[in-house]
CHARMM internal coordinates of N, CA and C (Angstrom, degrees):
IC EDIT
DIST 1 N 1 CA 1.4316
DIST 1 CA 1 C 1.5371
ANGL 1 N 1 CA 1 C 108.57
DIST 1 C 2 N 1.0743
ANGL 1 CA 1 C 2 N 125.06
DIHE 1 N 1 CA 1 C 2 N 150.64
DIST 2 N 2 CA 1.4748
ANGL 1 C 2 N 2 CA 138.34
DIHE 1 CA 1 C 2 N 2 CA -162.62
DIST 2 CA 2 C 1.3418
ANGL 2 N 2 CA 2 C 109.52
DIHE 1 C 2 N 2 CA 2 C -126.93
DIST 2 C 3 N 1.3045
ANGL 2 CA 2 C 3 N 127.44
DIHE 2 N 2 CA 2 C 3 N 136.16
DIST 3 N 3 CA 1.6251
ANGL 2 C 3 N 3 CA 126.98
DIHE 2 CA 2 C 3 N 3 CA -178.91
DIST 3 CA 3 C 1.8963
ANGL 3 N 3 CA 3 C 106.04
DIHE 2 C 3 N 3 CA 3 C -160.97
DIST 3 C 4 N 1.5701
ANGL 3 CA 3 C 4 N 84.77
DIHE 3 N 3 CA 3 C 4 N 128.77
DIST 4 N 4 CA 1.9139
ANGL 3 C 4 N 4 CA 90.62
DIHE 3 CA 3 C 4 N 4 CA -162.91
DIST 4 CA 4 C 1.8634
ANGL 4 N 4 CA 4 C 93.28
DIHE 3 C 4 N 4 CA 4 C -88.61
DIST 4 C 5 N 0.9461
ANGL 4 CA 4 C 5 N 101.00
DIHE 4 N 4 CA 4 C 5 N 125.41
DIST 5 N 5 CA 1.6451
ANGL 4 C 5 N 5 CA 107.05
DIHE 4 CA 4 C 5 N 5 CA -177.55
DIST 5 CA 5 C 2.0173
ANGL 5 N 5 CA 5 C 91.25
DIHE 4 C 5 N 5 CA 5 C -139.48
DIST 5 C 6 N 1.8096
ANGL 5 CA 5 C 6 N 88.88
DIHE 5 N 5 CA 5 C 6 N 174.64
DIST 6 N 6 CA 1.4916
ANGL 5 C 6 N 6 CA 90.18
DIHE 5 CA 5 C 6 N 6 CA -175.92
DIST 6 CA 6 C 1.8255
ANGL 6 N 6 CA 6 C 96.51
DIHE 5 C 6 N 6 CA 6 C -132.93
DIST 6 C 7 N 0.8164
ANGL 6 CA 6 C 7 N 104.66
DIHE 6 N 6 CA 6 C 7 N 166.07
DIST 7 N 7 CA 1.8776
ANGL 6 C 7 N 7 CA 112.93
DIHE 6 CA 6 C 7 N 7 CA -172.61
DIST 7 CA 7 C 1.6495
ANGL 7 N 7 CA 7 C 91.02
DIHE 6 C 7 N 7 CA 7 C -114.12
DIST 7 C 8 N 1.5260
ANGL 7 CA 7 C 8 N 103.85
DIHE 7 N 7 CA 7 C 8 N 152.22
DIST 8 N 8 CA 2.0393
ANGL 7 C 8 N 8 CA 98.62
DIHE 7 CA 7 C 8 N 8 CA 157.08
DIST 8 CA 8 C 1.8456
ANGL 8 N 8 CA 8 C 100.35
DIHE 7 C 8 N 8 CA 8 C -141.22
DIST 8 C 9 N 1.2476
ANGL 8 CA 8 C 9 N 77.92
DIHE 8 N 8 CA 8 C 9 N 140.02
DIST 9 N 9 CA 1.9773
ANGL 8 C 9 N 9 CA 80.78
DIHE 8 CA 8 C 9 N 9 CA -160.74
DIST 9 CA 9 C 1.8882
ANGL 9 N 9 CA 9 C 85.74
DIHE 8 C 9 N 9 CA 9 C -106.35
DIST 9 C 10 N 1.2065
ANGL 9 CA 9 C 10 N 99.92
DIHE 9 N 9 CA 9 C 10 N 148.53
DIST 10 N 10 CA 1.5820
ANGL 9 C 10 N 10 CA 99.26
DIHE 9 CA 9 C 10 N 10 CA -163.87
DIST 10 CA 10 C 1.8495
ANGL 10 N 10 CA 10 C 90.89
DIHE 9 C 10 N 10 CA 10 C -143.26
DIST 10 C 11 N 1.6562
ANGL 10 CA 10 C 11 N 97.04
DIHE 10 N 10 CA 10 C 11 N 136.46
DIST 11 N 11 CA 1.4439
ANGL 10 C 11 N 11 CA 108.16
DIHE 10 CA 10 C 11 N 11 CA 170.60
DIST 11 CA 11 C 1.8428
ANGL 11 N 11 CA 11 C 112.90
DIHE 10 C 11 N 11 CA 11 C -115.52
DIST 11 C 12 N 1.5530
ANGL 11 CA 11 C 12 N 106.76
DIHE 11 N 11 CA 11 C 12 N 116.21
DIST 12 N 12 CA 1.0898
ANGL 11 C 12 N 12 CA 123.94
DIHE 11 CA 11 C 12 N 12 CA -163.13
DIST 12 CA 12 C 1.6139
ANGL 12 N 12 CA 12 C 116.44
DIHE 11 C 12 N 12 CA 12 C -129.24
DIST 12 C 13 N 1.3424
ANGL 12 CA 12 C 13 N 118.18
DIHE 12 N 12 CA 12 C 13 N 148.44
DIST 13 N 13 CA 1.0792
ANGL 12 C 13 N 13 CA 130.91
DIHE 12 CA 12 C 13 N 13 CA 172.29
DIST 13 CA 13 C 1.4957
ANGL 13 N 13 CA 13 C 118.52
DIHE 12 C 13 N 13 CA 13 C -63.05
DIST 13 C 14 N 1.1119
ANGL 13 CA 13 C 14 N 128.54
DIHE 13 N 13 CA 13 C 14 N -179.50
DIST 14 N 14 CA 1.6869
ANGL 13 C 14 N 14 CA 125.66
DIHE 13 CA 13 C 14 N 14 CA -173.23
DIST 14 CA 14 C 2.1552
ANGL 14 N 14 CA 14 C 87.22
DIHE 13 C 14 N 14 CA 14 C -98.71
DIST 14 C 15 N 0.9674
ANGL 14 CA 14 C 15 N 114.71
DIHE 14 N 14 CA 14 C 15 N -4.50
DIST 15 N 15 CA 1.5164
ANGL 14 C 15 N 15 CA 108.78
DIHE 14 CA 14 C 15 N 15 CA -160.52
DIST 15 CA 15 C 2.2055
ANGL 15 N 15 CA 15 C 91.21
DIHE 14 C 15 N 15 CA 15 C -133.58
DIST 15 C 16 N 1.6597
ANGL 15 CA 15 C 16 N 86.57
DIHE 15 N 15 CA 15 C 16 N 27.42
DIST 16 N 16 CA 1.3836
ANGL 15 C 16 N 16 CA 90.48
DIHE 15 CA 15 C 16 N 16 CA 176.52
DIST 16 CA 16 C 1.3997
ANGL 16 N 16 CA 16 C 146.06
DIHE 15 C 16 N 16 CA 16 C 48.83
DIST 16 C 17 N 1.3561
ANGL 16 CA 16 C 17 N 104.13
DIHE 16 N 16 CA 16 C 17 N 21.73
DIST 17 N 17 CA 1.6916
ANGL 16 C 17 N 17 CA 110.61
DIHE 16 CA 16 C 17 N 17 CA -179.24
DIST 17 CA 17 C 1.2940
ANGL 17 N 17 CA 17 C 82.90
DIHE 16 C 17 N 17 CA 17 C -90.66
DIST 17 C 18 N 1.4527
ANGL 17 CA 17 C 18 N 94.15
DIHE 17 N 17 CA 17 C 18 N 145.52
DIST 18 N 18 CA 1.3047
ANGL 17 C 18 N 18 CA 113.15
DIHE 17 CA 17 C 18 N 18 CA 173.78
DIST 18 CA 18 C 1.5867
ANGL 18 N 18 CA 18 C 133.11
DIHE 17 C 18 N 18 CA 18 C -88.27
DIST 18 C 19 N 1.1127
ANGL 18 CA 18 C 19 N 148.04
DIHE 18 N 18 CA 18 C 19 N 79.81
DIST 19 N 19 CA 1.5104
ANGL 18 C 19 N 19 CA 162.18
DIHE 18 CA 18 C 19 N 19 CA -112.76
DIST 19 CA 19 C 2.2422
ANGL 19 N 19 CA 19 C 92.43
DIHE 18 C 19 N 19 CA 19 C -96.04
DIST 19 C 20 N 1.4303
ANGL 19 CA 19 C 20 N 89.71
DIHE 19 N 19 CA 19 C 20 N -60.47
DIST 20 N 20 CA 1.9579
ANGL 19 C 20 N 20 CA 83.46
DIHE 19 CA 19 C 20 N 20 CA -162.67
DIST 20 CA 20 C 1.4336
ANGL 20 N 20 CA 20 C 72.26
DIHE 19 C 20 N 20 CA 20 C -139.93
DIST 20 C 21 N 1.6092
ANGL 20 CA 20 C 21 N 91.83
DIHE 20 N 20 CA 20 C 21 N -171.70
DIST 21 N 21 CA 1.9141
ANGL 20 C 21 N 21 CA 116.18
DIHE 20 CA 20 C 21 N 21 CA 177.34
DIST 21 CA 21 C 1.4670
ANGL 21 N 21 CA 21 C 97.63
DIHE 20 C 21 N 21 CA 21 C 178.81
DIST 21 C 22 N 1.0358
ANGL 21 CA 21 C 22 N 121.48
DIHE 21 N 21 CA 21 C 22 N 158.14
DIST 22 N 22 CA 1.3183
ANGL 21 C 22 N 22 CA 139.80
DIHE 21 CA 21 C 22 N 22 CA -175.05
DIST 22 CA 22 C 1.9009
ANGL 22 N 22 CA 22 C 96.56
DIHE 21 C 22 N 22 CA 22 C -167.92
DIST 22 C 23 N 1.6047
ANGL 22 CA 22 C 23 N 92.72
DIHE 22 N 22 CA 22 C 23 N 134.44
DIST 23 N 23 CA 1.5004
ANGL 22 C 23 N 23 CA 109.45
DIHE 22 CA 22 C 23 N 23 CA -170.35
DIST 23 CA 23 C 2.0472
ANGL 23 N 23 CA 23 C 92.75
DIHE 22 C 23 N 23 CA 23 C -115.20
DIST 23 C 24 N 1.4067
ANGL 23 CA 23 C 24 N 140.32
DIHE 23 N 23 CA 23 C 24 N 133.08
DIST 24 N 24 CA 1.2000
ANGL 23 C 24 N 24 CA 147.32
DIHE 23 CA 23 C 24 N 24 CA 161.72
DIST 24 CA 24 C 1.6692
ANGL 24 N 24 CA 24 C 122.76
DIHE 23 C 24 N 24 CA 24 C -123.06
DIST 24 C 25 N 1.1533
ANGL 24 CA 24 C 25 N 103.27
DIHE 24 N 24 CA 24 C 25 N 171.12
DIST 25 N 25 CA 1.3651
ANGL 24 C 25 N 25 CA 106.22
DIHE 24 CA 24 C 25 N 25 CA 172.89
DIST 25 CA 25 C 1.8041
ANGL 25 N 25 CA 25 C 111.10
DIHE 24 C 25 N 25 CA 25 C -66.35
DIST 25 C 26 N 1.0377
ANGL 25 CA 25 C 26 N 99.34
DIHE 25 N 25 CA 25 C 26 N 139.08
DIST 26 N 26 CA 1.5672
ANGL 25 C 26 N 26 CA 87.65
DIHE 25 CA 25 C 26 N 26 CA 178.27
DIST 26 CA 26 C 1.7017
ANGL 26 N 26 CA 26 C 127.85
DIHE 25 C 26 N 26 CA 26 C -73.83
DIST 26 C 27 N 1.3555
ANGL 26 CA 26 C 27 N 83.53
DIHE 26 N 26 CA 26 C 27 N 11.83
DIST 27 N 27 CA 1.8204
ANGL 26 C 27 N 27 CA 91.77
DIHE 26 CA 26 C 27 N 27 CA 155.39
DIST 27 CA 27 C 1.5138
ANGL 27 N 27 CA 27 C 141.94
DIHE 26 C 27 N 27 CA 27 C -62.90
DIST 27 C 28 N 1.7061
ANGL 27 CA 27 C 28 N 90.60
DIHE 27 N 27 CA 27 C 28 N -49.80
DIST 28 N 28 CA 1.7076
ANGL 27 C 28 N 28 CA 125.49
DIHE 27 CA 27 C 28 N 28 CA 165.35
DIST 28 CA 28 C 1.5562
ANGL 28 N 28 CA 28 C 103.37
DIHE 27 C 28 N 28 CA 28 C -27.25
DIST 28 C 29 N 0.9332
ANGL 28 CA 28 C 29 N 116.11
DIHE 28 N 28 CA 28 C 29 N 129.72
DIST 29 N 29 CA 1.5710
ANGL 28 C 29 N 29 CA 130.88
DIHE 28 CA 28 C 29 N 29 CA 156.29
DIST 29 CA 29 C 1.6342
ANGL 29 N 29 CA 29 C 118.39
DIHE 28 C 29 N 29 CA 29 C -63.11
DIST 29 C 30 N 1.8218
ANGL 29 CA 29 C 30 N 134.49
DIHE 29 N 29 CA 29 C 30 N 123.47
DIST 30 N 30 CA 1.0477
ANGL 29 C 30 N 30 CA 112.28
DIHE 29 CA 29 C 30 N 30 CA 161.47
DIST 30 CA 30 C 1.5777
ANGL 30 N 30 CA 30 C 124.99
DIHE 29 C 30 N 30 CA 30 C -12.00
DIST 30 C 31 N 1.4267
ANGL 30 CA 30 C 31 N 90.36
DIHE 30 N 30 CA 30 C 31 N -80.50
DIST 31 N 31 CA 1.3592
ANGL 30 C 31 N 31 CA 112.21
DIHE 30 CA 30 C 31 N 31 CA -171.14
DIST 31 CA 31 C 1.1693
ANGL 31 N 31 CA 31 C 132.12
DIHE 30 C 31 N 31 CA 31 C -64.53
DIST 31 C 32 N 1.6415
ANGL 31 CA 31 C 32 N 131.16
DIHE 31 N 31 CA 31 C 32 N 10.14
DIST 32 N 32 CA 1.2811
ANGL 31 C 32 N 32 CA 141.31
DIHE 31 CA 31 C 32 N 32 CA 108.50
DIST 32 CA 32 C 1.1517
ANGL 32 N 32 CA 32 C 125.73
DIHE 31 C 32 N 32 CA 32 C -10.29
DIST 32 C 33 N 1.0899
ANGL 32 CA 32 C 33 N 102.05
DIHE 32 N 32 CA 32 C 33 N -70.95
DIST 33 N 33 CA 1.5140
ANGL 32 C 33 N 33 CA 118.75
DIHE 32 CA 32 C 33 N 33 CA -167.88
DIST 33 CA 33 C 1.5608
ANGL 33 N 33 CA 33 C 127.93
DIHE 32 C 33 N 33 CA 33 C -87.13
DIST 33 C 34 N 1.1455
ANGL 33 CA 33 C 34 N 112.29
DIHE 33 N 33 CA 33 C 34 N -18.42
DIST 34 N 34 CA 1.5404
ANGL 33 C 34 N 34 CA 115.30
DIHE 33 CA 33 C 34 N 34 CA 167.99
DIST 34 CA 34 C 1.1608
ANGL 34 N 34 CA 34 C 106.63
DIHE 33 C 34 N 34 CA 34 C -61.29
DIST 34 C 35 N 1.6248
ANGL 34 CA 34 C 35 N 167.08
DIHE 34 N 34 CA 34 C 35 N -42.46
DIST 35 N 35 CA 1.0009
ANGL 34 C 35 N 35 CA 148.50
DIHE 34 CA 34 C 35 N 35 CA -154.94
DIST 35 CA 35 C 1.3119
ANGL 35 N 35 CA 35 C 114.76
DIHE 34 C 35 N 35 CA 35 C -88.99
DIST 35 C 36 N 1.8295
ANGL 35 CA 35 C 36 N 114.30
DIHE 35 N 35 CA 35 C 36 N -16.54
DIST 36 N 36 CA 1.2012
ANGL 35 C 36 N 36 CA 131.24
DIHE 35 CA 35 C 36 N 36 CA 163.16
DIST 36 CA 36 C 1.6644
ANGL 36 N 36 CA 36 C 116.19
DIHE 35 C 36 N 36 CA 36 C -79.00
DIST 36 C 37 N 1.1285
ANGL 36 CA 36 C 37 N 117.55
DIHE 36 N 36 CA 36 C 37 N -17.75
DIST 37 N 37 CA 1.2718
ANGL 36 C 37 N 37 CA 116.83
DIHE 36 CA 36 C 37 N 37 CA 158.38
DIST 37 CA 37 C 1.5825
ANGL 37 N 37 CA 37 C 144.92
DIHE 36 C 37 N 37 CA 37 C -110.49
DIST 37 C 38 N 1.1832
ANGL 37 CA 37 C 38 N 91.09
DIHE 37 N 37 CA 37 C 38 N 19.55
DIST 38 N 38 CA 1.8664
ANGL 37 C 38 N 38 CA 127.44
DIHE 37 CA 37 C 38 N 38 CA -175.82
DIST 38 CA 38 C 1.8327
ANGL 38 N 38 CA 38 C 96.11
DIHE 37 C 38 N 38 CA 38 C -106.46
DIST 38 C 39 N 1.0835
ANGL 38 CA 38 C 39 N 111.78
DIHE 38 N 38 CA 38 C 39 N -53.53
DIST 39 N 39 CA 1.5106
ANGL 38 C 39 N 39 CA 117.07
DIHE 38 CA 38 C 39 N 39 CA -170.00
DIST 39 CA 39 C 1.5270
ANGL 39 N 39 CA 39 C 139.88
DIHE 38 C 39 N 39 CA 39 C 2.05
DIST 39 C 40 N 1.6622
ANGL 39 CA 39 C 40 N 78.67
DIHE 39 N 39 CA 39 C 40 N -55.55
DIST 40 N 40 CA 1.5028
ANGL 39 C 40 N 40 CA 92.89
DIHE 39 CA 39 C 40 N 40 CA -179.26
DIST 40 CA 40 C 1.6595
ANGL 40 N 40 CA 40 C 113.02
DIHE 39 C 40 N 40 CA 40 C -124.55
DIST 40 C 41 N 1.5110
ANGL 40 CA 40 C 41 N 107.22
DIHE 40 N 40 CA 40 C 41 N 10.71
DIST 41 N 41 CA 1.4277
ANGL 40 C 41 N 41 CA 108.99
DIHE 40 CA 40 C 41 N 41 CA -179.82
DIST 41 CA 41 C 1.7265
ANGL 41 N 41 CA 41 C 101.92
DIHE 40 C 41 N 41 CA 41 C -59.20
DIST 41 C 42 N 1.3228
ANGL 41 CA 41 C 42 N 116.73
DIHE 41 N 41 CA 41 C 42 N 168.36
DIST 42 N 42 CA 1.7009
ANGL 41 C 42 N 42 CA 127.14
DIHE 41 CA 41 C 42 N 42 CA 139.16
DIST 42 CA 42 C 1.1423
ANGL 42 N 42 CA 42 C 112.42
DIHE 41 C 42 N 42 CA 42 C -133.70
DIST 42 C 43 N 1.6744
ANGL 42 CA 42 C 43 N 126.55
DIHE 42 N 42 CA 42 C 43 N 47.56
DIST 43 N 43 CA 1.1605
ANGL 42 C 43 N 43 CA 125.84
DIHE 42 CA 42 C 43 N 43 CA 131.55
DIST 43 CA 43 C 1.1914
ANGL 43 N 43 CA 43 C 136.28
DIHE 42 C 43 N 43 CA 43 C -48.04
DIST 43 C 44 N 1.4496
ANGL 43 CA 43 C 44 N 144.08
DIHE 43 N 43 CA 43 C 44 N 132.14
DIST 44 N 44 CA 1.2019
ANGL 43 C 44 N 44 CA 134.79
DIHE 43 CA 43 C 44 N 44 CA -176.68
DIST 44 CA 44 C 1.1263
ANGL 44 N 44 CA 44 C 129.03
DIHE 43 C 44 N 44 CA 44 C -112.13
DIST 44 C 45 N 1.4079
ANGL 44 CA 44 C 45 N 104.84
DIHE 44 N 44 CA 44 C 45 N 23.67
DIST 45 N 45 CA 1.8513
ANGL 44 C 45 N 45 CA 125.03
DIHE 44 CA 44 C 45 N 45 CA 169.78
DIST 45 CA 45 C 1.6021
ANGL 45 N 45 CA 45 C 88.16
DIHE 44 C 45 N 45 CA 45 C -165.56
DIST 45 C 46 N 1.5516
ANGL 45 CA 45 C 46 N 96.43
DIHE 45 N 45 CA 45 C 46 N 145.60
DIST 46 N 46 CA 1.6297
ANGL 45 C 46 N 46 CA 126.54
DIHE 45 CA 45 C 46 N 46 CA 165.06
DIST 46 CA 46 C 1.4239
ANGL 46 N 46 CA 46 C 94.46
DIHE 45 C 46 N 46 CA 46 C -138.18
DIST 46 C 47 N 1.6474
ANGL 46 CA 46 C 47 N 80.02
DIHE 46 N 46 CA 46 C 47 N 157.80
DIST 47 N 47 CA 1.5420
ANGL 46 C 47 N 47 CA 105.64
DIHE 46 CA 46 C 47 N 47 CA -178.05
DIST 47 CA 47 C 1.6487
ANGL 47 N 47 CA 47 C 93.55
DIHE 46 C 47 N 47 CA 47 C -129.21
DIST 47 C 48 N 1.2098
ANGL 47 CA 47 C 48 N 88.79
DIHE 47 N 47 CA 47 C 48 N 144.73
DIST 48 N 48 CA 1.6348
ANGL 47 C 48 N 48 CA 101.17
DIHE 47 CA 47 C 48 N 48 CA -167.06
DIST 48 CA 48 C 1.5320
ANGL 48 N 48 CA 48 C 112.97
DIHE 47 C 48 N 48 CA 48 C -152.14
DIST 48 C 49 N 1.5319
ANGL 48 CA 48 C 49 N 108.79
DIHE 48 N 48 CA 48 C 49 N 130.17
DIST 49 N 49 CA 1.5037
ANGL 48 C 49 N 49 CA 101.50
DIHE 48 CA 48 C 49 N 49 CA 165.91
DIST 49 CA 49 C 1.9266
ANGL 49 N 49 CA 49 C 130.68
DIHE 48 C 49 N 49 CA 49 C -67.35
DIST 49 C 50 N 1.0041
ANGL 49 CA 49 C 50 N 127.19
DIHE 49 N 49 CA 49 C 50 N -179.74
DIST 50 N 50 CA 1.3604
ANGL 49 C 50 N 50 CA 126.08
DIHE 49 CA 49 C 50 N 50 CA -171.44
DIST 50 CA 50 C 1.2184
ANGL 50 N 50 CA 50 C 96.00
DIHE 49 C 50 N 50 CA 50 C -51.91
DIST 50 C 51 N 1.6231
ANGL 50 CA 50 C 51 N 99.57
DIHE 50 N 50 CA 50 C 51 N -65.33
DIST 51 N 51 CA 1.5360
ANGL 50 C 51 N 51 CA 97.28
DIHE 50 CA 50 C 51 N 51 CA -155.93
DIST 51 CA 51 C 1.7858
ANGL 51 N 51 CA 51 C 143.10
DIHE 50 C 51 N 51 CA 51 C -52.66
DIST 51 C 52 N 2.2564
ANGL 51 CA 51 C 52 N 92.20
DIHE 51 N 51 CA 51 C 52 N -16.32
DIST 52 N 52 CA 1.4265
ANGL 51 C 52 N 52 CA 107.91
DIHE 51 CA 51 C 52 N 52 CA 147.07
DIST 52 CA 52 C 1.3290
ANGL 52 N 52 CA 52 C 122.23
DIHE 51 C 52 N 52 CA 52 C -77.33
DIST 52 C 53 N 1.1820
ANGL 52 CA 52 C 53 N 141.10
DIHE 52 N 52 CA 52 C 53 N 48.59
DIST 53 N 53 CA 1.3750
ANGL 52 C 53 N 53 CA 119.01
DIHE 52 CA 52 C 53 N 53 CA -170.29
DIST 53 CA 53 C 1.6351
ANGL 53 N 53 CA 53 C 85.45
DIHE 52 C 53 N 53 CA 53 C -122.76
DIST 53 C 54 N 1.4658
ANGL 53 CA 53 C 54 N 112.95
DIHE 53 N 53 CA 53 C 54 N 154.86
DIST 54 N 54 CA 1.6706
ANGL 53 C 54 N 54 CA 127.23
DIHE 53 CA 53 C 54 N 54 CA 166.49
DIST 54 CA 54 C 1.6160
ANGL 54 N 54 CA 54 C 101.65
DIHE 53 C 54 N 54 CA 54 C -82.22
DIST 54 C 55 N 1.2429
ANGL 54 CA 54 C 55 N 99.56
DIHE 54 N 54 CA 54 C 55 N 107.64
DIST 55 N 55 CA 1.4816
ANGL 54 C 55 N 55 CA 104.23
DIHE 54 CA 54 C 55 N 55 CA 172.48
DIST 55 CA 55 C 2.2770
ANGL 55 N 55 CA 55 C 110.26
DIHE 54 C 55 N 55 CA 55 C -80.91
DIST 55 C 56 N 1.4534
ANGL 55 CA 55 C 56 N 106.08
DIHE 55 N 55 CA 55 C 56 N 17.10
DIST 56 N 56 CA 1.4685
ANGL 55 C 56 N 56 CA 98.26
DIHE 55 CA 55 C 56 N 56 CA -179.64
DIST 56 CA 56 C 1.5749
ANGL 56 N 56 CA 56 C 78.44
DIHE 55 C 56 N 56 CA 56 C -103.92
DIST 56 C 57 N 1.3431
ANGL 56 CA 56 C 57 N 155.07
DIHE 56 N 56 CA 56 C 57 N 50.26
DIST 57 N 57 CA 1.5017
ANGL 56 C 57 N 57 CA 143.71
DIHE 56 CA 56 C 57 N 57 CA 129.13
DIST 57 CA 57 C 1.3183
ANGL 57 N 57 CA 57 C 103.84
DIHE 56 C 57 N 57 CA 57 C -39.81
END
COOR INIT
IC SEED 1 N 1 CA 1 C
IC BUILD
């Protein structure tokens, strides 16, 4: 069964301000999209679930 939904991947502080966001089809891969939402941070650590992680380490 097939169902068109959308994901929103959100870049946030530990004290929850919200930094970027990007909303996709829920097709999109995490890990698509993290480098589009890293871009312009100058954070110097993220915390990230699996499914953002670059598996070419």
């Amino acid at each position: 069964m097939w169902f068109y939904g959308f994901k929103d991947r959100i870049l946030a502080t530990p004290v929850r301000v919200y930094l970027n966001y990007v909303v996709t089809p829920a097709s999109v891969y995490d890990r698509q999209m993290a480098e589009e939402l890293l871009e312009n941070t100058t954070f110097p650590v993220v915390q990230a679930d699996w499914g953002s992680l670059n598996t070419r380490l």
